[in-house]
Biotite code that builds the C-alpha atoms (Angstrom):
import biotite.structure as struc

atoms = struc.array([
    struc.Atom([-43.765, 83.010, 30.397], chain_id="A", res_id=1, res_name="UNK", atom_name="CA", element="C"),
    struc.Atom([-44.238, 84.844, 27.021], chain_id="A", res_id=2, res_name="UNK", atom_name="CA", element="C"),
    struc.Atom([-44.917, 83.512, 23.686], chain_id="A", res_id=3, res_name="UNK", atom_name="CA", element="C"),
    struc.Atom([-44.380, 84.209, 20.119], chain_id="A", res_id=4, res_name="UNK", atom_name="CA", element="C"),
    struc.Atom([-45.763, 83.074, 16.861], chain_id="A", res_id=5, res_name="UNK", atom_name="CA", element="C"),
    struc.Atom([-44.294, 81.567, 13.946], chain_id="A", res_id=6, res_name="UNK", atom_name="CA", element="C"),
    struc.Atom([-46.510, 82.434, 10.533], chain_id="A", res_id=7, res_name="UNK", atom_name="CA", element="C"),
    struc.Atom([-46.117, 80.542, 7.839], chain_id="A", res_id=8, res_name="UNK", atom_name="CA", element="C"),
    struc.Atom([-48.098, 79.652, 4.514], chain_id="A", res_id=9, res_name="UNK", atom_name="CA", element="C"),
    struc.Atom([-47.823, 75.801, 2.723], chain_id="A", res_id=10, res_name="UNK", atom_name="CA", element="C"),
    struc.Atom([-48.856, 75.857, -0.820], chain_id="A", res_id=11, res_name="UNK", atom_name="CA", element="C"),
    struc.Atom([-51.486, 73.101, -1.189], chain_id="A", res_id=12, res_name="UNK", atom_name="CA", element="C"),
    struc.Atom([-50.623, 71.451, -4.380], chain_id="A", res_id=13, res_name="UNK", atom_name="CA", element="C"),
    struc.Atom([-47.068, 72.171, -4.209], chain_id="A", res_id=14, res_name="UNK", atom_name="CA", element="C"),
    struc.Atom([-45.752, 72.331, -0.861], chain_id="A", res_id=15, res_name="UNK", atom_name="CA", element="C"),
    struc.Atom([-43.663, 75.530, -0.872], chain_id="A", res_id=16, res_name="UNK", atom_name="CA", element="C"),
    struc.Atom([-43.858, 76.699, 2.285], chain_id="A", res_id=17, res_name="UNK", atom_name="CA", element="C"),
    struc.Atom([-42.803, 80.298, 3.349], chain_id="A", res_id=18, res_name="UNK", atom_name="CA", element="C"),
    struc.Atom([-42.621, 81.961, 6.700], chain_id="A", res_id=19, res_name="UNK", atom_name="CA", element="C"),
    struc.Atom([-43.583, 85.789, 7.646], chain_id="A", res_id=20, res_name="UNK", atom_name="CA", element="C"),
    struc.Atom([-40.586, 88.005, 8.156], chain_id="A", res_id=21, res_name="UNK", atom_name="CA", element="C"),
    struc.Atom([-41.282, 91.445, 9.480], chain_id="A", res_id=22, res_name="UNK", atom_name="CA", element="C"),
    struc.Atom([-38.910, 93.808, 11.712], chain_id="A", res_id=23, res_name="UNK", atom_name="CA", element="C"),
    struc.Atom([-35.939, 91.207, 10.874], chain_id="A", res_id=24, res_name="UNK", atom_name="CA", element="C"),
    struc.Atom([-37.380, 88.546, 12.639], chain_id="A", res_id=25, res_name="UNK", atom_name="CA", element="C"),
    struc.Atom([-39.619, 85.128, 11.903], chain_id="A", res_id=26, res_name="UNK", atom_name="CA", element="C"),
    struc.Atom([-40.808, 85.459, 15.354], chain_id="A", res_id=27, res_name="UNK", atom_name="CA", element="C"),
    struc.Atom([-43.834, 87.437, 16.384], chain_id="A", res_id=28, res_name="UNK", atom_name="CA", element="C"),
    struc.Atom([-44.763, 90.150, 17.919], chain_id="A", res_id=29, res_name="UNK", atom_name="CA", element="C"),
    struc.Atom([-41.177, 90.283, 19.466], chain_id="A", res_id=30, res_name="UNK", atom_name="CA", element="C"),
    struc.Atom([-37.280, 88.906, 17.759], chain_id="A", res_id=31, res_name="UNK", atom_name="CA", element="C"),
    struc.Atom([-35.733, 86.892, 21.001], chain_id="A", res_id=32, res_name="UNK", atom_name="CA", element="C"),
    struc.Atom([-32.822, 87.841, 22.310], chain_id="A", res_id=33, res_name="UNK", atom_name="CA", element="C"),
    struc.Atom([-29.643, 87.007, 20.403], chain_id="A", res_id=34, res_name="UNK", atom_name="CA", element="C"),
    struc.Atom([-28.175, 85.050, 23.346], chain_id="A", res_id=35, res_name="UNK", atom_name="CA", element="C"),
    struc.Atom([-31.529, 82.863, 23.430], chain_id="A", res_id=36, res_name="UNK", atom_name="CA", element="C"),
    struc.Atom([-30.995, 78.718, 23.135], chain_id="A", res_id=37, res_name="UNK", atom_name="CA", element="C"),
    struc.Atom([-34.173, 76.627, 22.179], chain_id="A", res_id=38, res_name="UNK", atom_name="CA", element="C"),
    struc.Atom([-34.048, 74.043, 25.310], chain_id="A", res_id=39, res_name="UNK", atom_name="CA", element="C"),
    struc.Atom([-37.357, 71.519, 23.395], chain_id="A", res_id=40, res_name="UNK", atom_name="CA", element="C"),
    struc.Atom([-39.577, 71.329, 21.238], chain_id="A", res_id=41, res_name="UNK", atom_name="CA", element="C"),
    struc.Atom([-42.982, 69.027, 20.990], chain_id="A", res_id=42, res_name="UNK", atom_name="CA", element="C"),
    struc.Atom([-43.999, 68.437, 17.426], chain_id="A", res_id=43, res_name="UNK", atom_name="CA", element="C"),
    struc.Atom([-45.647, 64.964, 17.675], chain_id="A", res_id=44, res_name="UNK", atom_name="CA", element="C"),
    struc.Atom([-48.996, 63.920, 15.990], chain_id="A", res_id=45, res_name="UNK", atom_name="CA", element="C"),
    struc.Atom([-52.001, 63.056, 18.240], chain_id="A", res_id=46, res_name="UNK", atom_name="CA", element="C"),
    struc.Atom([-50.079, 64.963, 21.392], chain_id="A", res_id=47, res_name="UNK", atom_name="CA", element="C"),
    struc.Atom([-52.001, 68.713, 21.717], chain_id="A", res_id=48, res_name="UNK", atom_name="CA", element="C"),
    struc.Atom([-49.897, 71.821, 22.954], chain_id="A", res_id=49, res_name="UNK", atom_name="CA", element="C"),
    struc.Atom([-51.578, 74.117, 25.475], chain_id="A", res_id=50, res_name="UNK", atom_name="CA", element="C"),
    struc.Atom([-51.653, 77.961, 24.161], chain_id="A", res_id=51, res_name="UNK", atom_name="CA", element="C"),
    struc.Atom([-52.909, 81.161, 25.056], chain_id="A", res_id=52, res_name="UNK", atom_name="CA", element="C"),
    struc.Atom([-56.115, 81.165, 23.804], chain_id="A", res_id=53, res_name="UNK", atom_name="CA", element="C"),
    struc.Atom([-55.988, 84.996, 22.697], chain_id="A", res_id=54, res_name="UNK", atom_name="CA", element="C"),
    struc.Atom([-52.410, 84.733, 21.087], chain_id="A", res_id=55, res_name="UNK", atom_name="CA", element="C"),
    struc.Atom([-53.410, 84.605, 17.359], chain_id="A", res_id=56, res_name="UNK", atom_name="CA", element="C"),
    struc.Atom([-56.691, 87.026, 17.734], chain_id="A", res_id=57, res_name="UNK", atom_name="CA", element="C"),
    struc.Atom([-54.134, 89.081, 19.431], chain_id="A", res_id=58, res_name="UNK", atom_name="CA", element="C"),
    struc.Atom([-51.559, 88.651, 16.665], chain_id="A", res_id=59, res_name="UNK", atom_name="CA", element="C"),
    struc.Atom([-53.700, 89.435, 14.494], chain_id="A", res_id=60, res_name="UNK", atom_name="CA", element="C"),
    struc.Atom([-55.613, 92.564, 15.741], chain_id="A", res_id=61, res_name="UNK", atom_name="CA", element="C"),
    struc.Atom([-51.894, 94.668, 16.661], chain_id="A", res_id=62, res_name="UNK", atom_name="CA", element="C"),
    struc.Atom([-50.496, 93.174, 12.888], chain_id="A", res_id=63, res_name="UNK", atom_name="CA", element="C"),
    struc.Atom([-53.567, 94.083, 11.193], chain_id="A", res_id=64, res_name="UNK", atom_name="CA", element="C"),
    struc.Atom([-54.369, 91.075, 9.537], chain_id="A", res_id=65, res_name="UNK", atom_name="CA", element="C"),
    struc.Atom([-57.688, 90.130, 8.673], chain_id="A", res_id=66, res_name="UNK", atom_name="CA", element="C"),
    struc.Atom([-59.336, 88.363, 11.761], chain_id="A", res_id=67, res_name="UNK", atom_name="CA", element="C"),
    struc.Atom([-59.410, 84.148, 11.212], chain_id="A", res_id=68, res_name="UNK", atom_name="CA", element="C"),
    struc.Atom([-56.670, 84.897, 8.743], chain_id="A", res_id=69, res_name="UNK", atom_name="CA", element="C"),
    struc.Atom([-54.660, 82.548, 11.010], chain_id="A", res_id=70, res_name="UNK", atom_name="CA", element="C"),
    struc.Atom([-54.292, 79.203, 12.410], chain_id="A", res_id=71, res_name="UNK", atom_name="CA", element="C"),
    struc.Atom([-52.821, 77.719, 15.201], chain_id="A", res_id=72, res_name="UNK", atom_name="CA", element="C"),
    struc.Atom([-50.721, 74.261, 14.538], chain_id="A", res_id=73, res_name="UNK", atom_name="CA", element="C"),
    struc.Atom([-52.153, 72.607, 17.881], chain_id="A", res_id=74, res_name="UNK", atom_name="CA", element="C"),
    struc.Atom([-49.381, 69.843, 17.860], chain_id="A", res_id=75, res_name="UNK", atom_name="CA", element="C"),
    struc.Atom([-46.161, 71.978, 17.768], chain_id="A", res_id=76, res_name="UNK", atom_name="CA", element="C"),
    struc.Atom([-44.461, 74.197, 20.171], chain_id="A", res_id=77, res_name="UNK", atom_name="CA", element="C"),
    struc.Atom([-41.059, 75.114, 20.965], chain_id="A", res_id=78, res_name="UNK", atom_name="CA", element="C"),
    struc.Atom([-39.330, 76.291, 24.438], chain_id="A", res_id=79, res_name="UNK", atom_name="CA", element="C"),
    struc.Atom([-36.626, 78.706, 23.906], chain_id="A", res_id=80, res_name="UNK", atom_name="CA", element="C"),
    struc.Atom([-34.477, 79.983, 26.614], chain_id="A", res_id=81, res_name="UNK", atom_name="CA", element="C"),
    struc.Atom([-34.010, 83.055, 27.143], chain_id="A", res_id=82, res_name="UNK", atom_name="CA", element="C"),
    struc.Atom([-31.683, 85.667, 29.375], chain_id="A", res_id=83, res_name="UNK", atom_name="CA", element="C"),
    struc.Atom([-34.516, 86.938, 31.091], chain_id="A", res_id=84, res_name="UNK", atom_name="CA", element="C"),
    struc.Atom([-37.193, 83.868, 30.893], chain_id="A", res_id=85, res_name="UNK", atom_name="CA", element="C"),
    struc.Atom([-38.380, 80.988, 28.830], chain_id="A", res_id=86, res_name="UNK", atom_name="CA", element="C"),
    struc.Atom([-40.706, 81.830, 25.652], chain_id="A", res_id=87, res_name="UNK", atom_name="CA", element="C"),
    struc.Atom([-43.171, 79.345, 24.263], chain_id="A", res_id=88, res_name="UNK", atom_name="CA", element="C"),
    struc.Atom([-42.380, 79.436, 20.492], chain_id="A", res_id=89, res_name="UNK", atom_name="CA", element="C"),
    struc.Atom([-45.900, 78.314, 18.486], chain_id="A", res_id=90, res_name="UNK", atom_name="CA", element="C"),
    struc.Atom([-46.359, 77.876, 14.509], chain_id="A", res_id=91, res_name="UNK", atom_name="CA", element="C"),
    struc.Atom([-49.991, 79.548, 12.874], chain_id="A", res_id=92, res_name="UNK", atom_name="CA", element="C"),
    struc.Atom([-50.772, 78.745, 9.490], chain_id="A", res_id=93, res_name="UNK", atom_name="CA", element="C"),
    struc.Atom([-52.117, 81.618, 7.048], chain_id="A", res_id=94, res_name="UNK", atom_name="CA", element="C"),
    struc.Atom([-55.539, 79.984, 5.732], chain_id="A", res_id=95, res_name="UNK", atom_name="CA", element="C"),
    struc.Atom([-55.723, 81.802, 2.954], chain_id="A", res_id=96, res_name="UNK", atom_name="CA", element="C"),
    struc.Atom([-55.293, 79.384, -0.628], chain_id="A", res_id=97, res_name="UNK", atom_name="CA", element="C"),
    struc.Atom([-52.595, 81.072, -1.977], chain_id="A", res_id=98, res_name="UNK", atom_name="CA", element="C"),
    struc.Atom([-49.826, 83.356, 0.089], chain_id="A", res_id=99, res_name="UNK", atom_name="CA", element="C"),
    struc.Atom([-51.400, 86.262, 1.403], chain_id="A", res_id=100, res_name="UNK", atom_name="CA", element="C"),
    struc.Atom([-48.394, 88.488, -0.404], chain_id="A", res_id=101, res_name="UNK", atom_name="CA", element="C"),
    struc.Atom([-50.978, 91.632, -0.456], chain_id="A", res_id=102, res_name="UNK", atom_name="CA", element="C"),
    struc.Atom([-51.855, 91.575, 3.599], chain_id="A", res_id=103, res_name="UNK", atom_name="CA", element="C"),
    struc.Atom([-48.395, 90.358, 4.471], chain_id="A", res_id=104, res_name="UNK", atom_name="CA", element="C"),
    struc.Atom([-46.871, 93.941, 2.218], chain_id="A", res_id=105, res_name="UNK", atom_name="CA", element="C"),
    struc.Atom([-49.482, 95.843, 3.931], chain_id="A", res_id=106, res_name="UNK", atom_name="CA", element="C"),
    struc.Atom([-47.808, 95.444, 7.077], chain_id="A", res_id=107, res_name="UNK", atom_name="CA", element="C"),
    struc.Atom([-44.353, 96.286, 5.884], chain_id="A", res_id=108, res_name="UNK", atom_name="CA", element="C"),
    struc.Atom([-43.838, 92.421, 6.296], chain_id="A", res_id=109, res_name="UNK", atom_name="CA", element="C"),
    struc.Atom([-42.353, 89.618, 3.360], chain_id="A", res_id=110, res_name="UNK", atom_name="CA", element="C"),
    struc.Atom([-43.040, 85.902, 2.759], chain_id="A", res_id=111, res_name="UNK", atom_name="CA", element="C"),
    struc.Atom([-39.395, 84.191, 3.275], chain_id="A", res_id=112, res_name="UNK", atom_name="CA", element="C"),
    struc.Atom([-38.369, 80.504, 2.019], chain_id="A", res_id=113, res_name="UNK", atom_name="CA", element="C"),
    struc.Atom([-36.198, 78.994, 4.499], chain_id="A", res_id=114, res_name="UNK", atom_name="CA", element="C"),
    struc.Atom([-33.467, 79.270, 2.198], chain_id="A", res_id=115, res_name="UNK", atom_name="CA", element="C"),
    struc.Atom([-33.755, 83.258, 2.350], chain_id="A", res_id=116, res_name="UNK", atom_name="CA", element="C"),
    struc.Atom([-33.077, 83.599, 6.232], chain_id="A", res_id=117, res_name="UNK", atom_name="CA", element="C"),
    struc.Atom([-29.806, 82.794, 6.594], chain_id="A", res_id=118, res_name="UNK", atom_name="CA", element="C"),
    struc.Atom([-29.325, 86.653, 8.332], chain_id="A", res_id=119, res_name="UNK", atom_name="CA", element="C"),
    struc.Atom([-31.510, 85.638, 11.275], chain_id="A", res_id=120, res_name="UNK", atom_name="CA", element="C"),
    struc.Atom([-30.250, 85.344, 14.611], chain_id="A", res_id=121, res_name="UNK", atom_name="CA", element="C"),
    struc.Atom([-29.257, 80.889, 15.161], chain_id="A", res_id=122, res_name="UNK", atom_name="CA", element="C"),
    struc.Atom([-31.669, 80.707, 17.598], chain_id="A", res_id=123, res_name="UNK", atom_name="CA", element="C"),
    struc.Atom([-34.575, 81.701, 14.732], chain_id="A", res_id=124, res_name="UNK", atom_name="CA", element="C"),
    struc.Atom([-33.071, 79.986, 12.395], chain_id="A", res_id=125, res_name="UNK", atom_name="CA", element="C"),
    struc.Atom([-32.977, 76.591, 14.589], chain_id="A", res_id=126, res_name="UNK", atom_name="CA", element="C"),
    struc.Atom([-36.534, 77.396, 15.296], chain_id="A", res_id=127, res_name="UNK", atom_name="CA", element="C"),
    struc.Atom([-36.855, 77.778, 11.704], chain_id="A", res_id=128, res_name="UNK", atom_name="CA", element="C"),
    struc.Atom([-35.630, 74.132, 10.823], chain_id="A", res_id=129, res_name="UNK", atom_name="CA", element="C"),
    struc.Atom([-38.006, 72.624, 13.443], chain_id="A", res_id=130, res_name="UNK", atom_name="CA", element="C"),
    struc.Atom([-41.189, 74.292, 11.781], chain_id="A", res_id=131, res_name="UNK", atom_name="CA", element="C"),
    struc.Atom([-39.647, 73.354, 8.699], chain_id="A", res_id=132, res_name="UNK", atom_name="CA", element="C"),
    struc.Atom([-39.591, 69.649, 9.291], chain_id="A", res_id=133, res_name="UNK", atom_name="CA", element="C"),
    struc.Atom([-42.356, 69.488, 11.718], chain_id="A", res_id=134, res_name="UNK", atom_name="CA", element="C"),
    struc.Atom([-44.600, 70.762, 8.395], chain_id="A", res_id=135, res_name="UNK", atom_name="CA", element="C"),
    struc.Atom([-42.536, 68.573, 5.823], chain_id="A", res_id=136, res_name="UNK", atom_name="CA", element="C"),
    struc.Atom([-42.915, 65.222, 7.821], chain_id="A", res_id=137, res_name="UNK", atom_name="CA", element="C"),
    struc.Atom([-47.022, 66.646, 8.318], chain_id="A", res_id=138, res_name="UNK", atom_name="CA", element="C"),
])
């Protein structure tokens, strides 16, 4: 089963949250397939997900991001189904104060609102409004 990572920075004292786009995509290191259908997704406080343990060092090292420059959300995860398997979809908070605009730019990458990603494929964009509310109700 393969995963993917969600990236996303919340403004502390305002709440703007925006999400990495890169490649066309909100989900990374690989877009899903267009045909793919999210079958669940957990997002409930005080129940952990299980995730690779490498994924965001990993993430990090082939973006080349700044190692610790992410975080994983340890209470959300998403299934999605796909043609050829199911993906475990994950959300990883930049910890950096304010948007990282310089390290996401330096990987040919940009900092989306949800309202800018109305191009992405549905099954993004569901995945999208999960991570949205998921981080709104948080």
């Amino acid at each position: 089963m393969g995963s993917r990572l969600i990236m996303y920075h919340k403004q502390a004292t305002s709440a703007r949250t925006l999400f990495l786009r890169r490649n066309g995509t909100v989900c990374h290191l690989d877009s899903l397939p267009s045909e793919s259908k999210v079958l669940n997704c957990q997002m409930e406080e005080g129940k952990t997900v299980s995730y690779p343990p490498i994924l965001v060092a990993d993430v990090e090292q082939r973006l080349g991001l700044p190692s610790g420059i992410l975080k994983i959300e340890t209470v959300f995860q998403a299934q999605v189904d796909t043609p050829d398997s199911q993906i475990n979809v994950y959300l990883a908070e930049f910890t950096t104060t304010d948007a990282p605009y310089q390290q996401v730019a330096d990987i040919e990458g940009k900092l989306i609102a949800i309202t800018e990603a109305r191009s992405l494929p549905p099954v993004e964009l569901e995945l999208l409004k999960l991570a949205y509310s998921f981080l709104m109700d948080g």
